[in-house]
N, C-alpha and C positions, 0 to 999 in steps of 0.2 A: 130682883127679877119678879115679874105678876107671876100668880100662880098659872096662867094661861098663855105663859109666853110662846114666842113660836121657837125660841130657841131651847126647849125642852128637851132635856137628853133621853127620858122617856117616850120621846114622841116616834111613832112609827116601829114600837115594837109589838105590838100588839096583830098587826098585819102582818109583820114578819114571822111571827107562831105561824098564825092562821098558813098562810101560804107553803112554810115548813112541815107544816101536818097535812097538809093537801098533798105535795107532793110524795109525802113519807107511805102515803097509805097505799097505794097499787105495792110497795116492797113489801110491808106489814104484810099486807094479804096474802103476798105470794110465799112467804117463810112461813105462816102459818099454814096455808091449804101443802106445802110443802113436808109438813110434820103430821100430818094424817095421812090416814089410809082413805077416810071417805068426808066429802062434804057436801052432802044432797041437802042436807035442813039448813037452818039458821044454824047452827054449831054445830065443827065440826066433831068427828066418832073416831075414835080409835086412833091414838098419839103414839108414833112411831119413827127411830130415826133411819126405820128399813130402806128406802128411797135413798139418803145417804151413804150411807153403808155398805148399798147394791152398786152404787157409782163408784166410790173407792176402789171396790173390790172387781171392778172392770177394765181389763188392760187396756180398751179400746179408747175408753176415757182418761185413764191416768195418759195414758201414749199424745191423746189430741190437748193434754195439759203443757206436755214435752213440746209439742208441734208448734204450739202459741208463743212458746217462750222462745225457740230457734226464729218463729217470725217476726218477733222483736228484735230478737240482740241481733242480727245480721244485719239487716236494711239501716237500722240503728247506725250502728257501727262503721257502716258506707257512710252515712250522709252524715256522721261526725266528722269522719276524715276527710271526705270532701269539703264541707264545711271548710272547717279550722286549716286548711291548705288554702282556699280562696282565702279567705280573712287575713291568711301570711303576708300571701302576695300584696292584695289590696292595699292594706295597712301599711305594709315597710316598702313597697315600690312601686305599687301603680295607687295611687289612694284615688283619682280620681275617675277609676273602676270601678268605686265601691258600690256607687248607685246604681248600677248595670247590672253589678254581681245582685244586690239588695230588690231589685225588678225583676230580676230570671226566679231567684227565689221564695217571691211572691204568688209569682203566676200559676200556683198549683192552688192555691184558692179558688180559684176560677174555675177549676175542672172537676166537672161530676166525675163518680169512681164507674160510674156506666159506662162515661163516656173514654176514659183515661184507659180502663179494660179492654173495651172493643174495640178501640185504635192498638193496645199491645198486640192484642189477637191476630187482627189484620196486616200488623207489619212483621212478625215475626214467627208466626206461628208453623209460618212453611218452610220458614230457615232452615236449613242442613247443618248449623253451627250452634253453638252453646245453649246460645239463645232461644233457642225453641223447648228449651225445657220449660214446664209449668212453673216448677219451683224459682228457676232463674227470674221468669218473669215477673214473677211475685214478691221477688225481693226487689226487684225492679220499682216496681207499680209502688212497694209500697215507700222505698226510697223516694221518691218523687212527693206521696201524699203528706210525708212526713217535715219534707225541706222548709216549709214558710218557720215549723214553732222551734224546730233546731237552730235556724240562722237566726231568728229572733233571739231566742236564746243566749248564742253564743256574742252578739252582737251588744243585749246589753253587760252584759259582763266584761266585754273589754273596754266599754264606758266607763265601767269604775272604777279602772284603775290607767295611771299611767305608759300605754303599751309605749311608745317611741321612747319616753326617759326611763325605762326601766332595761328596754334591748339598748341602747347607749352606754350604760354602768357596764350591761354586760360584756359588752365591745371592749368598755377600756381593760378589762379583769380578762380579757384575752379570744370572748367566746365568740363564737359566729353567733350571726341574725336565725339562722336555722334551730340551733341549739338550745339560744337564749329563748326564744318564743316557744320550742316544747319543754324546755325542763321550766323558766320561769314563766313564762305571760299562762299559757296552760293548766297548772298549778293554783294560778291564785284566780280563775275563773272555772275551775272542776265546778264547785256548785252550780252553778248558771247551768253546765253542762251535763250533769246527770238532775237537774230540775226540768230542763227541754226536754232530754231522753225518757226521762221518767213518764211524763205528758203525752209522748211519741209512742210509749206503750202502753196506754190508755187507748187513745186512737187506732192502734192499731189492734187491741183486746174487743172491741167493738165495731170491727167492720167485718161484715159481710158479705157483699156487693162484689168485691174484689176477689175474696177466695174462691167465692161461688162464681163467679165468667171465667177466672183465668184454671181455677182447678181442678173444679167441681167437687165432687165426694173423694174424691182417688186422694186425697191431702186434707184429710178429718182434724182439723183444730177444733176449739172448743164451741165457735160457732155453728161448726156442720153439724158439731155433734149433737147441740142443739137441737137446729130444725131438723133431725131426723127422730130425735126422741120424741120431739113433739107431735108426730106423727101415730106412736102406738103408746105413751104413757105420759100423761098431761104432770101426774106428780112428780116423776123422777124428773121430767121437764123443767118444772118447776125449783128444781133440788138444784140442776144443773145451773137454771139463772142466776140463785142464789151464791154459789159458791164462784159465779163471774162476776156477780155484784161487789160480793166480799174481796176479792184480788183488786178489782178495781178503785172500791174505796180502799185498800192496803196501799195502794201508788199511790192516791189522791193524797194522801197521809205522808209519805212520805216526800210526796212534794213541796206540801205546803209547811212540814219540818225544813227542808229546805231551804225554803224562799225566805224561811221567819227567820233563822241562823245565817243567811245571808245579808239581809235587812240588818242582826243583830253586830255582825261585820262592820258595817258603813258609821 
């Protein structure tokens, strides 16, 4: 091979730094101006993990830490179950539903969280029934935003394995199609399924839009809590980003364990 070939496995790393350190440096900066008290000059004065410390030590924070995590696992947990019920059906007795079911669960692609909000609002908000709670519709709103990366999810995972000859074995050894598909098919696609979920709560650790139309302040998760600190303390502000950065790449991490242990499966 010339030394200039185009098939160089060094080629195209050098852009990839560069771009890795572009986008790395707005974090860098905010962890650092994050660990001071002041940074009016070129460097900053006074290294402190006071900012930290003063958030831990805040029930209002720890509480909108609680808030984020209930707004994952619930909505989550819907649109698992819904999920993996259609996929039953589809799969072992209507299969040529699948694309219908695979089209309804795309279609949240397509919907702003502006616009997906101010239609919840407008249909339900006058309700006299369950439904008109904020919280209700919030698990709502976000079951919906969540549907495309769950059914994708769960969908390719029962790609890789044999779902009709493995509920067949099951049948002859005695079990229902019901049984066989939550103790086996289930089972050997869990990763697929807590690697969507995992992704779901990402998306769902970084939206804003949605707490704030359907909740407003009255439902402080870590986002509100946020843009109100940002309001009176740019650094504890700052402190707050960081420690959602940090959960977020913690998922990210765990995701892509995952997906590599899944991969390492095949």
């Amino acid at each position: 091979m010339r030394k200039g070939s185009k098939n160089s496995p060094h080629k195209g790393i050098l852009p990839s730094i560069v771009i890795m350190i572009y986008l790395l440096i707005p974090l860098v900066v905010t962890v650092i101006y994050s660990l001071f008290r002041k940074w009016t000059d070129i460097v900053p004065e006074g290294f402190s993990l006071g900012a930290y410390g003063e958030l831990f030590a805040n029930q209002e924070f720890v509480q909108s830490i609680g808030r984020s995590v209930l707004l994952c696992i619930v909505p989550i947990a819907i649109t698992v179950g819904i999920i993996l019920l259609a996929m039953f059906a589809t799969t072992l007795y209507f299969p040529g539903l699948e694309k219908y079911v695979q089209m309804i669960c795309m279609i949240p692609y397509t919907i702003q969280g502006v616009i997906l909000s101010v239609s919840i609002l407008s249909l339900y908000v006058s309700s006299k029934t369950f439904l008109s709670n904020r919280l209700v519709m919030l698990f709502g709103a976000y079951s919906v935003i969540i549907m495309p990366y769950i059914y994708q999810g769960i969908r390719n995972g029962m790609r890789t394995i044999h779902v009709e000859t493995l509920i067949d074995a099951a049948q002859m050894l005695g079990c229902t199609k019901l049984y066989a598909f939550f103790r086996i098919i289930v089972p050997n696609i869990i990763s697929s399924v807590i690697a969507s979920s995992l992704l779901a709560v990402g998306i769902i650790f970084g939206d804003y839009v949605l707490i704030r139309n359907l909740a407003g302040t009255s439902y402080q998760n870590m986002q509100i809590f946020l843009y109100q600190t940002m309001k009176s303390d740019s650094i504890k502000a700052s402190a707050v980003f960081v420690v959602i950065m940090c959960i977020t790449f913690l998922i990210a991490a765990v995701t892509l364990y995952m997906n590599r242990r899944e991969k390492n499966r095949k």
